[in-house]
TILUM-581721 format. One line per 10 residues: number of its first residue (from 1); their letters; for each residue x, y, z of N, C-alpha, C. Coordinates in steps of 0.02 Angstrom, whole numbers. Each point is the difference from the previous one (the first is absolute). Layout:
REM residues N
NUM) A) X,Y,Z,X,Y,Z,X,Y,Z; ... $
This chain:
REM residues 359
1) XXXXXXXXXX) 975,135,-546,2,-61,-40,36,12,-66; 44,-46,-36,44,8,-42,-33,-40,-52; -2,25,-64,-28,-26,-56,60,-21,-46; 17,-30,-31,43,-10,-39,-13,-6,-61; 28,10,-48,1,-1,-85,-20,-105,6; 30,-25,28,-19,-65,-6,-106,-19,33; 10,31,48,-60,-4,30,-67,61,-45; 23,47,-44,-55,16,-34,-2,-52,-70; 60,-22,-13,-19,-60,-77,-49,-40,20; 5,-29,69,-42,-46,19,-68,16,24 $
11) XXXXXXXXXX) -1,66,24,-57,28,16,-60,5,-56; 45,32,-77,-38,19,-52,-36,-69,-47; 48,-59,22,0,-39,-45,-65,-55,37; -2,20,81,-62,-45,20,-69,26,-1; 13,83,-34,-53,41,29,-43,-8,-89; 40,-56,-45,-50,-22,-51,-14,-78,10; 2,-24,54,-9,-79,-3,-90,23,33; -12,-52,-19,-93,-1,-26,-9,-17,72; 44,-31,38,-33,-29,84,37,46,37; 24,64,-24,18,43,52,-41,36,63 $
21) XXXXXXXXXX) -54,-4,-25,-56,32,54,-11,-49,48; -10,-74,-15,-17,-43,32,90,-22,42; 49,8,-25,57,-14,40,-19,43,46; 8,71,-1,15,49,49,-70,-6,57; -66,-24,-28,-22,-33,45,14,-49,64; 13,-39,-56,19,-74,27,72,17,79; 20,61,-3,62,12,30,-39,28,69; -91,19,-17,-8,41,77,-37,-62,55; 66,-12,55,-47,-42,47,-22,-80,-17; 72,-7,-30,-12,-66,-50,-19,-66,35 $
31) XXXXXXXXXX) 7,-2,74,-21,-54,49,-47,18,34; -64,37,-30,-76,-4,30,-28,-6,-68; -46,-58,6,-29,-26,-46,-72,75,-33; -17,8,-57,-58,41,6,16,68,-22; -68,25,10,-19,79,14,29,41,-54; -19,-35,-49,27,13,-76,1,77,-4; -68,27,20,-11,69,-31,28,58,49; 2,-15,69,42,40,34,72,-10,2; 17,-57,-26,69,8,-40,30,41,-67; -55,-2,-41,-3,38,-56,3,60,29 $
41) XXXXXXXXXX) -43,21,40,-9,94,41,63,14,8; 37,-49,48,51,36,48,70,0,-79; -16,-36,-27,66,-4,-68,-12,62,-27; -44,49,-20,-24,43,-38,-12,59,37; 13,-17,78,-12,54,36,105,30,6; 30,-48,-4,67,15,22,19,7,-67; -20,8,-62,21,39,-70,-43,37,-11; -75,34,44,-12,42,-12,-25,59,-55; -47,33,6,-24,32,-73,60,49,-36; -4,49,-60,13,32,-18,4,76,42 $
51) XXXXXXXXXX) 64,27,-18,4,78,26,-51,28,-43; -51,44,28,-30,22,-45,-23,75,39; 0,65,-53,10,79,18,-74,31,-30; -31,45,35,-61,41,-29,47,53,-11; -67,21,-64,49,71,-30,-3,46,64; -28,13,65,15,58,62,51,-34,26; 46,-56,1,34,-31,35,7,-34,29; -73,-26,19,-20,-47,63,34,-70,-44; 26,-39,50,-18,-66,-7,-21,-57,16; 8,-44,-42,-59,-47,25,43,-57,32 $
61) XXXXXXXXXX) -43,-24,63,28,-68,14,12,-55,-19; 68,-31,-19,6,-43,-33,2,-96,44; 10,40,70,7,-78,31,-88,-12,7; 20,-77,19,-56,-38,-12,-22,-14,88; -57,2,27,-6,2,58,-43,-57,1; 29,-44,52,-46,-74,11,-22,-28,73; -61,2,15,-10,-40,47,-17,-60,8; 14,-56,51,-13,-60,5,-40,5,68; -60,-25,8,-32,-25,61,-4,-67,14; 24,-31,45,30,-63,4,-28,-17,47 $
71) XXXXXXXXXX) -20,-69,-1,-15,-49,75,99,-5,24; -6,-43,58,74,-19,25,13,-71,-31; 75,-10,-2,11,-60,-51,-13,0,-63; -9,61,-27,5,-21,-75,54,33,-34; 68,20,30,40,-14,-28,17,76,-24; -27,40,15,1,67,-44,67,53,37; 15,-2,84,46,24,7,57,-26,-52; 21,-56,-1,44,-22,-35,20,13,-65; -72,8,-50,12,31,-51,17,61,-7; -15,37,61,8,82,10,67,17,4 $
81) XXXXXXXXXX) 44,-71,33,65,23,-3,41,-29,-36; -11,-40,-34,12,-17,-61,22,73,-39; -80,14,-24,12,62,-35,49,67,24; 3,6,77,32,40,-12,94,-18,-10; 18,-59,0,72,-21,-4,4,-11,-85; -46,20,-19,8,7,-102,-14,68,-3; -31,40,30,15,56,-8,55,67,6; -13,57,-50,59,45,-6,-11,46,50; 71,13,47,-18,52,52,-45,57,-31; -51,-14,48,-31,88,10,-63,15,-69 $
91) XXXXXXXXXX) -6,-65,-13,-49,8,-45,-54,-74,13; 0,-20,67,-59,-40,27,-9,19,66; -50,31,39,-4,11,75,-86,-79,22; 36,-20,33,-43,-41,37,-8,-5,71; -103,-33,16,16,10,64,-47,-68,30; 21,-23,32,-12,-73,24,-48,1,53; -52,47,31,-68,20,18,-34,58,-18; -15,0,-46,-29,83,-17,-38,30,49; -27,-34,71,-61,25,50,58,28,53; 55,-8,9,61,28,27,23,59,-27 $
101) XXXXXXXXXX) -14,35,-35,34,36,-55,-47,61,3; 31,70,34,-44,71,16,-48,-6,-85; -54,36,24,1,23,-91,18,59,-44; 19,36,55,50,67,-40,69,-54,-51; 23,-35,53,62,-35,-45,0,-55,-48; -65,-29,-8,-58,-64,-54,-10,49,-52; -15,64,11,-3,77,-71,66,17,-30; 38,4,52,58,13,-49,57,-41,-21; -14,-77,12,15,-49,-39,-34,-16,-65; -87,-2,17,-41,-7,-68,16,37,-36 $
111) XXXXXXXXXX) 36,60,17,-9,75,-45,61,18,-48; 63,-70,37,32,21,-42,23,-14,-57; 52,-10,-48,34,-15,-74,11,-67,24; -3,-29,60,27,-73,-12,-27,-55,16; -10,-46,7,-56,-42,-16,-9,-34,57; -52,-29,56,-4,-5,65,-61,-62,-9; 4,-67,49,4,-32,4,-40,-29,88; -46,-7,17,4,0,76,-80,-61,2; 16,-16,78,-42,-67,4,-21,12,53; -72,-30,28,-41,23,26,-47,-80,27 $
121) XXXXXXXXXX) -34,20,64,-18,-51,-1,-105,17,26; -63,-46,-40,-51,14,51,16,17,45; -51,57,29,16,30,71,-76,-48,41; -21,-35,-41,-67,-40,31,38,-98,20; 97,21,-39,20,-74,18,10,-32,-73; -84,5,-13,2,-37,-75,-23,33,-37; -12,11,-74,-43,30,-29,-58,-25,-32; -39,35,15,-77,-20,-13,-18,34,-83; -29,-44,-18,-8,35,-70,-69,28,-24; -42,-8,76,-64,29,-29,5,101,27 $
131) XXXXXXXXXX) 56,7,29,16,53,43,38,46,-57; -11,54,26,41,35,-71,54,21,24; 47,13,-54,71,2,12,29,34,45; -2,67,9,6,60,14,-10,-11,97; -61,-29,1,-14,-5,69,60,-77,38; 10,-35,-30,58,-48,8,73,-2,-7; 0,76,-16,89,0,3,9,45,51; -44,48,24,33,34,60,15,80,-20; 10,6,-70,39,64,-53,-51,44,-14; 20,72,-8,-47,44,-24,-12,-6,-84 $
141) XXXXXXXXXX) -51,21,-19,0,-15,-78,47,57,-22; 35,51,8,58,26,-34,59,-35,2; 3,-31,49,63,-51,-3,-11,-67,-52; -69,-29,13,-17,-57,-48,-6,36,-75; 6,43,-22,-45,36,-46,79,-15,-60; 51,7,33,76,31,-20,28,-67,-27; -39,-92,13,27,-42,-18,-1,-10,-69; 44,-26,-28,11,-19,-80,-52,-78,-7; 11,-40,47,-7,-71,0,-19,-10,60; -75,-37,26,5,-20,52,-11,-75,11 $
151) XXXXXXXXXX) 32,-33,48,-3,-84,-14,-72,-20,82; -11,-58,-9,-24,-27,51,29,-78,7; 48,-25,41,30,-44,1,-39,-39,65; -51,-26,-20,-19,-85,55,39,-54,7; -15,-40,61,25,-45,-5,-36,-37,12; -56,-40,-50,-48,-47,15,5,-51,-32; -34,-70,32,35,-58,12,-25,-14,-68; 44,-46,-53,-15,-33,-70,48,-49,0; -37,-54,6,27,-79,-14,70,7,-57; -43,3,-68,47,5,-66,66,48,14 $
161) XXXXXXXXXX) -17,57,20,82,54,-5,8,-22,66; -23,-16,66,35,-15,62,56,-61,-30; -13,-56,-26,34,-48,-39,44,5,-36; 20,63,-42,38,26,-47,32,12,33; -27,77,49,66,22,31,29,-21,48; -31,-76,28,49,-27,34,56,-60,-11; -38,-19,-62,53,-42,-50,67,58,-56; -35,57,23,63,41,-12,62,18,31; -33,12,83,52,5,73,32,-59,11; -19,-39,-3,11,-62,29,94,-28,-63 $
171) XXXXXXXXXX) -33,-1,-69,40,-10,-36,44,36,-24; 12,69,-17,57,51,-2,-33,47,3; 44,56,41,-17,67,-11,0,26,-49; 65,-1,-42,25,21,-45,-34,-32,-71; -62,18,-13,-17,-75,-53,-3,38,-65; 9,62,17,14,26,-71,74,20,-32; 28,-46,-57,58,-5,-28,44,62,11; 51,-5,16,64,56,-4,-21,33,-57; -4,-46,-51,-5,40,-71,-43,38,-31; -66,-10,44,-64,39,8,-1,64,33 $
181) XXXXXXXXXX) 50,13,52,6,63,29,50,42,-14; 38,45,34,50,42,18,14,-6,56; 63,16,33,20,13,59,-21,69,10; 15,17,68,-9,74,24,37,58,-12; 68,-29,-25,32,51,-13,-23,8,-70; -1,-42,-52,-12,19,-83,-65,40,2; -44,-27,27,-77,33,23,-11,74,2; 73,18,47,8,43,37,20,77,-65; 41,-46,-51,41,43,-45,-37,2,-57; -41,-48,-17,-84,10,-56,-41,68,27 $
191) XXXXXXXXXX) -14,-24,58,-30,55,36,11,84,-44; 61,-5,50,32,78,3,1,15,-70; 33,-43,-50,6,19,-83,-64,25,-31; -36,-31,19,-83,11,-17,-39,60,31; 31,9,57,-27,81,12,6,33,-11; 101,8,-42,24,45,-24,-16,30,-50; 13,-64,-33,-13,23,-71,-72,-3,-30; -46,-28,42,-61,-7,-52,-52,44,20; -49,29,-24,-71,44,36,-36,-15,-54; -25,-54,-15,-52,5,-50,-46,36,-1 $
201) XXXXXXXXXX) -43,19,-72,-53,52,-5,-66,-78,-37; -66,29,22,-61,-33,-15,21,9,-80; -12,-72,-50,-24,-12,-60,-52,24,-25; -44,-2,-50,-42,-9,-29,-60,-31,23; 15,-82,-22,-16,-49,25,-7,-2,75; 42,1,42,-20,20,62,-32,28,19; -2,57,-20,-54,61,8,-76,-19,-3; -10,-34,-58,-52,-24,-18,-25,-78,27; 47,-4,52,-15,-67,36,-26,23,67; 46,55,12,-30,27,65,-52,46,-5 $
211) XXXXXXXXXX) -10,43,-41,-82,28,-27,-50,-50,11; -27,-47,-53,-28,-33,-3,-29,-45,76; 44,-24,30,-1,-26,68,-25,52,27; 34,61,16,-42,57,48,-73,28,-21; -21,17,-55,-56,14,-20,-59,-65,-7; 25,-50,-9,-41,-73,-5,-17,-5,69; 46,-38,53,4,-1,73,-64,45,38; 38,91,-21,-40,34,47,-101,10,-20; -2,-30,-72,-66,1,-1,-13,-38,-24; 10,-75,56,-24,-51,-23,-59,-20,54 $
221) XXXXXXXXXX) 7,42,58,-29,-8,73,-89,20,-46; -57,-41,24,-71,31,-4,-29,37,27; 36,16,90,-16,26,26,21,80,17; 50,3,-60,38,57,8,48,18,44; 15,-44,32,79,29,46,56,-21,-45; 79,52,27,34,-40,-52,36,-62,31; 26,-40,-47,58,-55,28,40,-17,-10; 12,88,-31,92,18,5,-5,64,-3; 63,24,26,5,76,12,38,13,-36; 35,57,5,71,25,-45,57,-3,43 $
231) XXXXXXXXXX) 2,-20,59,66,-8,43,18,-69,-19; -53,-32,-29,30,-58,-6,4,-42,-62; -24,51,-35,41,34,-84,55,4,-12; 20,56,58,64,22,28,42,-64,2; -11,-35,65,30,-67,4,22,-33,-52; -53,-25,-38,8,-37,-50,58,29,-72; -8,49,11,54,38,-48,75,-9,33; -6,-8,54,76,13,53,38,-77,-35; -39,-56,37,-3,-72,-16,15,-27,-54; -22,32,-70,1,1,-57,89,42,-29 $
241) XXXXXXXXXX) 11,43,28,71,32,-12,55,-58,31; -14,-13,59,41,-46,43,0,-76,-45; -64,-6,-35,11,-64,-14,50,9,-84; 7,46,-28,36,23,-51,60,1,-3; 27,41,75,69,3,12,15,-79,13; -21,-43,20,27,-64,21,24,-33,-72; -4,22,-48,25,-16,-61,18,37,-50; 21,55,47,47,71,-58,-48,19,-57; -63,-12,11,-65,34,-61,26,104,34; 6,27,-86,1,86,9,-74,28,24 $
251) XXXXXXXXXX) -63,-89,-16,-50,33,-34,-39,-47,34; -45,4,54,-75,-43,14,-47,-28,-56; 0,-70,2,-32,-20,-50,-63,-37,39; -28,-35,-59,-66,-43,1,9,-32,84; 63,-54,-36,18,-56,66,-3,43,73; 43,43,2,-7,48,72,-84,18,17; -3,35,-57,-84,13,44,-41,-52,17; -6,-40,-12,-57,-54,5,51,-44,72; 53,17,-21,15,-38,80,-5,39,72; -6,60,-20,-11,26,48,-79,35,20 $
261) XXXXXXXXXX) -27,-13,-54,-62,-9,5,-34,-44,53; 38,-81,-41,-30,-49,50,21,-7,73; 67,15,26,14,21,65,-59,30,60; -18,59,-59,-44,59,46,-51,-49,-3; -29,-14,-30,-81,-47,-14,19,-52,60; 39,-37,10,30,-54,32,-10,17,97; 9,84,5,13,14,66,-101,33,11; 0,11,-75,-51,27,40,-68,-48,17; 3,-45,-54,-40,-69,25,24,-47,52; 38,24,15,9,-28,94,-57,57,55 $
271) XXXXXXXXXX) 51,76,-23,-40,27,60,-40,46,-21; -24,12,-36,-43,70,-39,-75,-52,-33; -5,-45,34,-77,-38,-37,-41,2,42; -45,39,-16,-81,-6,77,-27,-68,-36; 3,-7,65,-9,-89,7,-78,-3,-23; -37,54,24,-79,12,-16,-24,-37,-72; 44,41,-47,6,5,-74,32,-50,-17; 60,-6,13,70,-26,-57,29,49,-23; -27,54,-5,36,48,-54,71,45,44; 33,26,-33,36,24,2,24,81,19 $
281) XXXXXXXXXX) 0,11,63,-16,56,21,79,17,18; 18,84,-51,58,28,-9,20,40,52; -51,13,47,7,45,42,16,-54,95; 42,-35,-13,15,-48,68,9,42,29; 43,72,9,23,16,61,-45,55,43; -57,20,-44,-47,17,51,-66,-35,40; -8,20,31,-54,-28,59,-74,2,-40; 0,17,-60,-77,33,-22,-24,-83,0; -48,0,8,-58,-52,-3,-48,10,-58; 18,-92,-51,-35,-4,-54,-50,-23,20 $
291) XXXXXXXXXX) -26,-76,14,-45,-48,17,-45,36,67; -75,-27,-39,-37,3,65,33,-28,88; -4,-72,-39,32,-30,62,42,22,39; 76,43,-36,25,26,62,-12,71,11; -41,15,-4,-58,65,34,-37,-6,59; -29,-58,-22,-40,-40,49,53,-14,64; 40,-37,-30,45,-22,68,43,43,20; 9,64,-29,28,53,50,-46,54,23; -59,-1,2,-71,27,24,7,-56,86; -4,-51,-13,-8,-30,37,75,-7,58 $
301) XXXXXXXXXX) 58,-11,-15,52,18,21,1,75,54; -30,39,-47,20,91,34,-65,3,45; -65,-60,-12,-54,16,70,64,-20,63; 4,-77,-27,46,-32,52,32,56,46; 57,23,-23,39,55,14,-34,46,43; -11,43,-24,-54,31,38,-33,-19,64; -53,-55,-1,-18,-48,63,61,-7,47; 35,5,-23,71,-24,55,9,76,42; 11,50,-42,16,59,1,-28,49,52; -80,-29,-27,-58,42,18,-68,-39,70 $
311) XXXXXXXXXX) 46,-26,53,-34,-64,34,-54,-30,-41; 10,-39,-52,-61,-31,-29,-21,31,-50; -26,68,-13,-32,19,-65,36,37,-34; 1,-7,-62,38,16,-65,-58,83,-5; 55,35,-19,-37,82,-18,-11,2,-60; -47,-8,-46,-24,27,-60,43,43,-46; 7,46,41,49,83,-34,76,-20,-9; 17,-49,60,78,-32,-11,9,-43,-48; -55,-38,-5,-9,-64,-58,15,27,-78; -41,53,8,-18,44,-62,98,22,-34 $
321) XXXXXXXXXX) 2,43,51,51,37,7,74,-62,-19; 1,-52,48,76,-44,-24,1,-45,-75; -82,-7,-15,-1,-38,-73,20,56,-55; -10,46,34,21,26,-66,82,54,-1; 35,-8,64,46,21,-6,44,-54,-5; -9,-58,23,45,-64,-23,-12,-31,-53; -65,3,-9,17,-62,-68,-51,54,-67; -33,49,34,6,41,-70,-109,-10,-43; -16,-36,70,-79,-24,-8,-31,66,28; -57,20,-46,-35,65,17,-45,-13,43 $
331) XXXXXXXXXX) -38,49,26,-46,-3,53,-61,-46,-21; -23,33,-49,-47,-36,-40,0,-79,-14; 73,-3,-23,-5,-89,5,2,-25,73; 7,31,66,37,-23,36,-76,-39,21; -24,66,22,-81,10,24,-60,-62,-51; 38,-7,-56,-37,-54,-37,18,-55,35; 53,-14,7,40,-51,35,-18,-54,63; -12,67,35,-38,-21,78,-70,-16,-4; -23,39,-47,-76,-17,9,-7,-71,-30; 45,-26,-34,-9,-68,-44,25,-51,59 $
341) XXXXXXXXXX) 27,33,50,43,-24,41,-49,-33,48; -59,34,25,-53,35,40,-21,-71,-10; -38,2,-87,-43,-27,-25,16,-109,22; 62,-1,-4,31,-40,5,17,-50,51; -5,47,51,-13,-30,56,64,9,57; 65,19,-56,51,4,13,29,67,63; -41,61,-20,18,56,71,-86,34,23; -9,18,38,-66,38,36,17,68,22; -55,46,-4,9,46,26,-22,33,60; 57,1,58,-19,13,71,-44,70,14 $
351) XXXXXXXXX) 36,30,-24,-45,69,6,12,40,-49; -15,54,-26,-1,71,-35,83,6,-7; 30,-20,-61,44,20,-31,68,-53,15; -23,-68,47,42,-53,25,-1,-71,-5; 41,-29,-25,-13,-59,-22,29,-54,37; -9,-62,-4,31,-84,15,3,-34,-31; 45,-74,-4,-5,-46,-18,-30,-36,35; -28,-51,-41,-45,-67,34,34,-48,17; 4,-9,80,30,-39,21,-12,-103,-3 $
């Protein structure tokens, strides 16, 4: 791609207009109405964090890794390729079923310098939101563990936006002004200028935006788990560089952190909330079990199992044994579990060390 002395005047001179973030927006996927914030992702994922070096050498990953879990019809392949026809060779890898995809080769896409992008769909059809994440995408939690951003894209029925967005289709695709966007090629040459030349470093102020959030956040829980980790600290720092370079900042400020703040908050109150609580649980991509309730209902699940397994009676020692290698429940609770179970009316015990459900 050829840059020209004419095409950086113009480059430098839009990269101070106050609606530049929102143009270069406005340019991804401009004829699907919506999905504001996974638009924001994928803009920030294709400018990407800062190069950044430990004093042993290692470095750190600077692309931004995003998943979308999508019902069908909502439009997300499209944005996927969208993004990648604004993107600079060799610095976006995408993949349009992630459950297709070995996981030796899902590792060394997540793993690498460039920023990756892939969509996914319930493996139950739809997604259920009283079900936890991890068990609904199909993925091991080292693979889920590696996302920057994760989305949950429904498609459930609403009068008001069904109305919008079809008084949107109906009347132009195109309903956002020429003058509001970029073409693909200028897009294309913002891009590249901005990778070149910019690597911003965390502010002050930033610093102290993203402190504050991480230490507030992680002990705000009563119950003591956290509901945020440092990978997604991590994240939020990546997001925050990317959102800098989109306007030639040397330097992450206030505005960057808090926008990329609210991003992460944004994905994770979709899929990181035990529904039990409300609250905000940082740890989506493992299987651990907060709430009684889903204790209970995977006590009850793994008799099931079992009964199938075992002509009819569930083994005690197996029960024992899968609660706590899957979801991380000790013996002690398990055994509390059943007997409440007992009490309940809900399973009986056939003989010495074997159980049922009540039919």
């Amino acid at each position: 791609m050829e840059i020209t002395k004419k095409d950086v005047n113009k480059i430098k001179r839009l990269s101070k207009d106050p609606k530049i973030h929102n143009k270069l927006l406005n340019t991804i996927a401009p004829t699907i109405k919506g999905y504001y914030d996974v638009k924001e992702a994928i803009l920030l994922s294709l400018f990407m964090g800062s190069d950044k070096q430990l004093e042993d050498g290692t470095n750190i990953r600077r692309g931004i890794n995003i998943l979308i879990i999508h019902d069908p019809s909502t439009g997300m392949k499209t944005l996927l390729k969208n993004a990648e026809e604004l993107s600079v060779p060799n610095k976006l890898k995408t993949v349009y079923d992630i459950n297709e995809v070995k996981e030796s080769v899902l590792l060394e896409l997540l793993d690498s310098d460039d920023s990756f992008i892939a969509l996914g769909a319930p493996i139950y059809g739809r997604f259920d939101k009283y079900k936890i994440l991890i068990e609904q995408v199909g993925l091991h939690q080292n693979i889920l563990s590696k996302f920057d951003l994760i989305f949950l894209i429904e498609d459930k029925p609403d009068r008001d936006e069904d109305t919008l967005l079809a008084d949107h289709i109906l009347s132009n695709y195109n309903s956002i002004s020429i003058r509001d966007r970029f073409d693909v090629d200028f897009f294309k040459k913002y891009l590249t200028y901005s990778n070149i030349f910019y690597n911003p470093s965390l502010g002050d102020d930033a610093n102290e935006v993203l402190k504050e959030f991480y230490v507030a956040t992680r002990n705000s829980n009563p119950e003591g788990y956290a509901q945020i980790t440092v990978k997604q600290l991590e994240a939020i720092i990546r997001l925050a560089e990317a959102s800098a370079k989109i306007k030639f900042k040397k330097v992450v400020d206030k505005e960057d952190a808090e926008k990329a703040v609210r991003l992460q908050m944004a994905c994770l109150k979709e899929v990181g909330v035990t529904h039990e609580t409300g609250e905000i649980d940082a740890n989506i991509t493992s299987i651990k079990l907060k709430s009684d309730r889903d204790k209970i209902q995977r006590v009850t699940e793994e008799i099931k199992l079992l009964e199938e397994e075992y002509a009819g009676d569930a083994p005690l020692n197996l029960l024992l044994l899968n609660m706590d290698d899957k979801y991380g429940v000790g013996e002690d609770e398990t055994t509390m579990i059943v007997s409440n179970l007992i009490s309940k009316g809900v399973i009986f015990k056939v003989r010495s060390g074997y159980y049922r459900r009540v039919r």
